[in-house]
N, C-alpha and C positions, 0 to 999 in steps of 0.2 A: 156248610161253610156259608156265612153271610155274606152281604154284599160288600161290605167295610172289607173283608180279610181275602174276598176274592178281589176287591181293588188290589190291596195291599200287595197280592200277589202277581198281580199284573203289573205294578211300579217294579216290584222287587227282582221279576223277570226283565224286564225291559231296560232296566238300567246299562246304560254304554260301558261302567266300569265292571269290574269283576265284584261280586259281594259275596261276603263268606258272613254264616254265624259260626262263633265258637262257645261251646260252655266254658267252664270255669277250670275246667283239665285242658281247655286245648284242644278240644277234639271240634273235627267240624257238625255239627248238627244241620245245618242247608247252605246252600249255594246257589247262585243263579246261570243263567245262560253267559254271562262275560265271564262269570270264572274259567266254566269250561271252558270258551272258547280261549281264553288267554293263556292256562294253563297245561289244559290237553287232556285233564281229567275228567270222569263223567261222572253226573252227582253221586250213581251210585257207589262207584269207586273213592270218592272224598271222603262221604260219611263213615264217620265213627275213627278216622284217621288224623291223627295231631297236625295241627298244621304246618309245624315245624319239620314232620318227616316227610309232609308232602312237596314243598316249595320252599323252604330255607337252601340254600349251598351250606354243605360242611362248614366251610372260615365262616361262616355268620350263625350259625346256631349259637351262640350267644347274645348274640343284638336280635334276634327272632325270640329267645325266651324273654328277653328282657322286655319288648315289647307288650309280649303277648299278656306277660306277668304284671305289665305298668297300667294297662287297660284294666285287667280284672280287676285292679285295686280301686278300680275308680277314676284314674285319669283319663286325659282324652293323647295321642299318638300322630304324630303327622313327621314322616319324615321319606326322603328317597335312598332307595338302595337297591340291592339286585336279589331277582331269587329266580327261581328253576322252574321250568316245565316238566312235564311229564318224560319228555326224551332228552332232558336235561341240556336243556338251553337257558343258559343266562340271559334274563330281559331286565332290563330298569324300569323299576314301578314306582310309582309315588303311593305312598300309605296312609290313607287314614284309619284310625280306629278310635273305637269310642265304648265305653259301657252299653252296655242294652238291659233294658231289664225282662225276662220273658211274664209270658202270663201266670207260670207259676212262683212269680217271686223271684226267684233267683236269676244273680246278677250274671250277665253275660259277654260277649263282646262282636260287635260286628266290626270288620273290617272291608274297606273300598280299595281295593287295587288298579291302578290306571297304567295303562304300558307309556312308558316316558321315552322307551328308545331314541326313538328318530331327534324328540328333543335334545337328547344327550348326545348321540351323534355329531347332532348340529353345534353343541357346545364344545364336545372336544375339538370338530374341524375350527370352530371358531380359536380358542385357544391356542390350537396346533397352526393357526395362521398369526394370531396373534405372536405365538413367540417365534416364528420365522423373520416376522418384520421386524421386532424387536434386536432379533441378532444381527439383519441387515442394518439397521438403525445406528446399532451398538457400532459395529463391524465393518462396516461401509468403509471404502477407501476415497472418501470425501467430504467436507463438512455439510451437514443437514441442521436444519435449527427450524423451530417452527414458533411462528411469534401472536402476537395476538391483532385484531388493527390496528392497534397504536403502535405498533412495528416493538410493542416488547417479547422479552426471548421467554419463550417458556421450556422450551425442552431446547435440547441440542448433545451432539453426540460425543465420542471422544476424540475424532479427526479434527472437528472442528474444535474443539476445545484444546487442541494440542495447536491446529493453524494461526489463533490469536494468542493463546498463553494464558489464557484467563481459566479458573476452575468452572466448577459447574454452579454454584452457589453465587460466583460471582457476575456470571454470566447472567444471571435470576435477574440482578439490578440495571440488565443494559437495553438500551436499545438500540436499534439496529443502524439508529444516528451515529450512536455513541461509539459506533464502533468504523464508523465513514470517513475515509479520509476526506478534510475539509476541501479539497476540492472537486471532491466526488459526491457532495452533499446533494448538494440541488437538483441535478438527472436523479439521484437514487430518491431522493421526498417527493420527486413527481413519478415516477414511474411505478410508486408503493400506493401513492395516493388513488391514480387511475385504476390500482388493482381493487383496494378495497372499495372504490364505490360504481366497480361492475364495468367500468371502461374496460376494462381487460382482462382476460384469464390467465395470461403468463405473461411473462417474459424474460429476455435472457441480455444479458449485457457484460462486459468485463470493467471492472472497477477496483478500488482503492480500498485494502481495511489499513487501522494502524493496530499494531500490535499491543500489548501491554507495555512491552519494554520499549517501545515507540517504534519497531521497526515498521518501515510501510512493507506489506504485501501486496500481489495483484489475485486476484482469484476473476474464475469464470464462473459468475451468476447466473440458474436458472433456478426462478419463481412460479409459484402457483396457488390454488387458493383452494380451500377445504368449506365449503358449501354445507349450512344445515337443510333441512328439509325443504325450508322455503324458499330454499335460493340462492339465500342470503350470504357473502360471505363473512364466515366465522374464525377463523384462521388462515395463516397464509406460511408457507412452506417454503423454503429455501435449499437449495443445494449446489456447494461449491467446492470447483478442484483449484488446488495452485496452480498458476497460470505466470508467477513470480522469473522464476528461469528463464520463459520462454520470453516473458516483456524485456529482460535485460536484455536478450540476445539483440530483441530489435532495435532497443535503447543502443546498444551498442552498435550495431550494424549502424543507424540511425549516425548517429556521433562517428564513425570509420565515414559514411558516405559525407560526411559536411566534410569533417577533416582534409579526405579527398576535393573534394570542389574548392576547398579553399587553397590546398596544394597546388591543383591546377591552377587556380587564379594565381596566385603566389611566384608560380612557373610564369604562363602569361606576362604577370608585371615584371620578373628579372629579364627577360626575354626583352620587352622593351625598353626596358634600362640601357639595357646592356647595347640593342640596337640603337640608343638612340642618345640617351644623356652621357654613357660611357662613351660614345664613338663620339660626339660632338668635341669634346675640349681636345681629345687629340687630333682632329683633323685643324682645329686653331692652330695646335703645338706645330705639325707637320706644316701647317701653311708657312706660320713664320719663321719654322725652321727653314723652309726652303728658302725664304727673301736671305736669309742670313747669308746660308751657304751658297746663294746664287753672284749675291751682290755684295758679301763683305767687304771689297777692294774699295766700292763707293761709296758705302754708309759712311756718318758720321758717327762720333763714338756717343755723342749724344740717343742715334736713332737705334743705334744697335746697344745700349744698354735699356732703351724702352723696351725692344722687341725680345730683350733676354727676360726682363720684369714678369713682360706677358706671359711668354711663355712657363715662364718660373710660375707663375699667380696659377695658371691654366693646371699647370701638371701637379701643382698642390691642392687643386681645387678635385682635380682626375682620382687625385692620392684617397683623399679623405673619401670620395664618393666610391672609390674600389673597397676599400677599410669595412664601411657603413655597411656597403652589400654583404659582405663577406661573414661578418659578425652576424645580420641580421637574416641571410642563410642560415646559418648556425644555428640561430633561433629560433630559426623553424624548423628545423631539422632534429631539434632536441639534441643534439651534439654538443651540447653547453650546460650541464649538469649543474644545477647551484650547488658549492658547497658551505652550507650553513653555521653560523658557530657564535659562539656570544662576542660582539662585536660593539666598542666604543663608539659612540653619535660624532661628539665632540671632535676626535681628533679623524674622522673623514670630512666633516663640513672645513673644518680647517683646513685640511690640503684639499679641497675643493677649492677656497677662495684665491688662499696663494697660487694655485696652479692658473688660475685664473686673471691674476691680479696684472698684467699685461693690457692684456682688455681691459679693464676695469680703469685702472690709470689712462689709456689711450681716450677714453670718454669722460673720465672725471668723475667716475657712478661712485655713492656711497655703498658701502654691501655691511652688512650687518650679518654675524654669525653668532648670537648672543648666549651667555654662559647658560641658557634654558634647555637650550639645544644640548647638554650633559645626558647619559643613560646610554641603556645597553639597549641592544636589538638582536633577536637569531635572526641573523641575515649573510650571506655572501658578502663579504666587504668587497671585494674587486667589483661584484656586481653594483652594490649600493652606491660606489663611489660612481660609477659610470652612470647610475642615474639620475643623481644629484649633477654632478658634472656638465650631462646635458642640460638639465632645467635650468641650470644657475647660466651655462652659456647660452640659452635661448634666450633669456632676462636681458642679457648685456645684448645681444642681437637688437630685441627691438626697443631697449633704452635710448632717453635723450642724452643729450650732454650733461653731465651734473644731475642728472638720475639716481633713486633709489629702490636697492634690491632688496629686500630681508629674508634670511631663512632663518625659518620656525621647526622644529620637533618637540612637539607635547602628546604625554602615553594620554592614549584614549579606550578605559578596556581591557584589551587583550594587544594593542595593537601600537606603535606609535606611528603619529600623522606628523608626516611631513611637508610640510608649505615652501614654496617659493614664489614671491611676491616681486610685481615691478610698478612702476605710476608710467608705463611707456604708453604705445602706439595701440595696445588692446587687439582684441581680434574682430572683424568684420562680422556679424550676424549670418552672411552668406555662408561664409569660411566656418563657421562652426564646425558641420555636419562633415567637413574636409579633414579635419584633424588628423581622424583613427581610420583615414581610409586609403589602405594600402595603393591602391589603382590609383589615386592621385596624388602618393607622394606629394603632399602637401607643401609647396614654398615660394615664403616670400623674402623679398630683400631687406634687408636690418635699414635702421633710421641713419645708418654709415656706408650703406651698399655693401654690407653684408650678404653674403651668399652663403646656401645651405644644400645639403642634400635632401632635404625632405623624410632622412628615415630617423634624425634624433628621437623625436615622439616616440613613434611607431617601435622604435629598440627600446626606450624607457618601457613603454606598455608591456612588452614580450618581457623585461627582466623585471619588472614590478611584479606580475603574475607567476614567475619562477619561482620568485621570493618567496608567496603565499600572499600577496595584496594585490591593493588596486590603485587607479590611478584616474583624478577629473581634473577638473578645472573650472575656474569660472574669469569672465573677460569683462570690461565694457568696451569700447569703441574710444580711446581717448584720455583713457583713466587707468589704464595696466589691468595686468593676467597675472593671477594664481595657480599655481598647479600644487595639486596636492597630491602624496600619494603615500599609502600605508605599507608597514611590513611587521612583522607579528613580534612581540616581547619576548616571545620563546614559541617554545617547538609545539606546533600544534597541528594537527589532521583536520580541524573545523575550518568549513570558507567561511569567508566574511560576508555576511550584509554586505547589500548593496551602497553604493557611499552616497553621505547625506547631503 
């Protein structure tokens, strides 16, 4: 043996993979030390043995001829499969094979066998994890989305595609803006922006989406970020539960605990009504009842029809301010139902003025109810009249003599506005803030010493909002007050904008 053929056979021994020759039947003609060791065979047991009876598994003697059959033609062979040891243990090998040609001419085939186990192992665990997370993914009883740093969505699962409404295609076009409720914009674009440029690794917050069909939801966000090798973050990951139920409840609770505090306040202020404005005009009435019944033999008829006047003025004055409470208890109470229904403008501004028109004549005031003011309203007519009624007599309150009132109603919308206009005594700048505020019963005395209970307003406000509207005003000092206030064209569940 020369030197070339004892190299040769010192490569062909030393080789880490398994090497087989095969002639042109199949049969093995040498082998190395990897074969044996991989296989379990010893050369001398290999030779002269088809290689298909020694290491194919039965289900694969057909992709083993096929092979062996694909090399001897000439081709070259490379693929991964499983074949047998000696005590018939299934190993994953990678295959190569290729023609050989021996010294005699004739075409041959050597084959490389490399044990791939462990690598296969590693790929099925890989897999068999892979589709774990995928079912958690899928399956998860939370939305998950995972986006890219421009906060767009690239995957997400079916919770969450079921929590916004949107498919999965269409969720492809969004971004994590797009889906923010706009007053939850700004916290959520900073707290995104900090993640992607390494300020922070998570965080968790509860926030605002809007729905497709617009409903707002709340969900509980917790964020995090998917890092490539360098560091770097390369995704960021999302997961959130509805959190919607629980914000109403606070919402609610929320709006119960004002409601309450304003009940008490509400309590509080009849409280002092009652001790103190209610009790005042009768202890007058009682006083001068008492001169009446103490000294009627003395009085003159002169002094005793003044002090019957007083008393009379006093106990009307007692009357309307017991009325105003009573009603505007009610009012708070919700014991005063609106009941709504298509209702004429027209002919309530009309028996608004004539009920009125006493006043009105006693000061000389023009009032204007002009044929504009025509149309329907869903509205309470007892209510509506009662709070036109007030406005228009608040107007004649603090008109001058020979004064002008106007009432206006023009649709605006969904909605018709109602005005009532004077050129009187205006409201004070101070007095503003006094208006809508129950604890101070607001009042002043008319340009005739007019006297008021203080709750007109404050019942306009309470039956304006029954209604479905709302209720401002605007004053100068010197130049008259408008009040304006809306109530809806028809039946509708939408609140109104705030008034212009």
């Amino acid at each position: 043996m020369n030197n070339e053929s004892i190299y040769f056979r010192h490569l062909f021994q030393g080789l880490p993979a398994g090497v087989v020759l095969l002639d042109r039947h199949d049969c093995v003609i040498d082998c190395n030390h990897g074969f044996v060791d991989l296989f379990g065979y010893t050369c001398e047991e290999a030779l002269g043995n088809k290689i298909n009876d020694l290491i194919v598994p039965d289900h694969l003697k057909i992709e083993g001829r096929d092979a062996t059959s694909r090399v001897a033609s000439g081709k070259s062979v490379d693929l991964e499969t499983v074949r047998k040891t000696k005590n018939n243990r299934l190993i994953h090998v990678s295959i190569t094979g290729r023609p050989f040609t021996l010294q005699s001419g004739e075409l041959s085939v050597i084959a490389i066998y490399q044990d791939i186990s462990t690598k296969k192992q590693t790929e099925l665990a890989l897999r068999e994890n892979e589709e774990k997370l995928r079912t958690i993914f899928t399956n998860a009883n939370l939305g998950i989305s995972i986006t890219d740093r421009q906060g767009k969505i690239l995957f997400n699962n079916k919770w969450y595609r079921d929590y916004l409404g949107y498919s999965a295609e269409e969720l492809k076009q969004k971004t994590i803006e797009d889906l923010t409720h706009p007053d939850d914009l700004a916290f959520t674009r900073k707290y995104f922006l900090d993640l992607v440029e390494g300020k922070r690794d998570n965080y968790r917050l509860e926030k605002r989406y809007v729905r497709k069909d617009g409903q707002c939801v709340w969900g509980d966000l917790s964020v995090s970020v998917l890092k490539d090798s360098d560091g770097n973050v390369k995704e960021v990951i999302g997961m959130i539960t509805d959190i919607t139920a629980k914000k109403n409840v606070e919402l609610s609770l929320k709006e119960n605990e004002q409601r309450l505090k304003e009940l008490n306040e509400s309590k509080d202020t009849l409280i002092s009504i009652l001790s103190h404005d209610l009790r005042s005009p009768f202890n007058g009435i009682l006083g001068f009842a008492d001169i009446l019944h103490n000294d009627v033999d003395s009085l003159s008829r002169e002094r005793i029809r003044e002090l019957v006047n007083i008393i009379r003025s006093q106990a009307s004055h007692a009357y309307s301010l017991l009325e105003d409470i009573l009603e505007w208890v009610m009012l708070q109470s919700d014991k005063v139902p609106p009941k709504p229904g298509e209702t004429d403008v027209l002919p309530i501004c009309s028996s608004v003025v004539s009920n009125l028109k006493p006043k009105v004549d006693e000061k000389h005031i023009s009032i204007s109810c002009p044929a504009a003011s025509s149309g329907k309203v869903f509205a309470d007519e007892h209510m509506l009249y009662t709070v036109l009624n007030n406005l228009v007599s608040n107007a004649i309150k603090f008109s001058h003599e020979h004064g002008r009132i106007d009432i206006q109603a023009e649709p605006d919308g969904n909605y018709m506005v109602f005005s009532v206009s004077d050129n009187g005594v205006g409201i004070k700048p101070d007095d503003l803030p006094l208006i809508w505020d129950v604890a101070e019963k607001f009042t002043t005395t008319g340009t005739n010493g007019e006297t008021g209970t203080g709750f007109g307003l404050l019942i306009c406000r309470e039956l304006v909002e029954k209604l479905g509207g709302r209720i401002w005003f605007d004053s100068e000092p010197g130049k008259g007050t408008t009040f304006y206030c809306t109530v809806p064209l028809e039946q509708t569940s939408e609140p109104q904008a705030e008034p212009r």
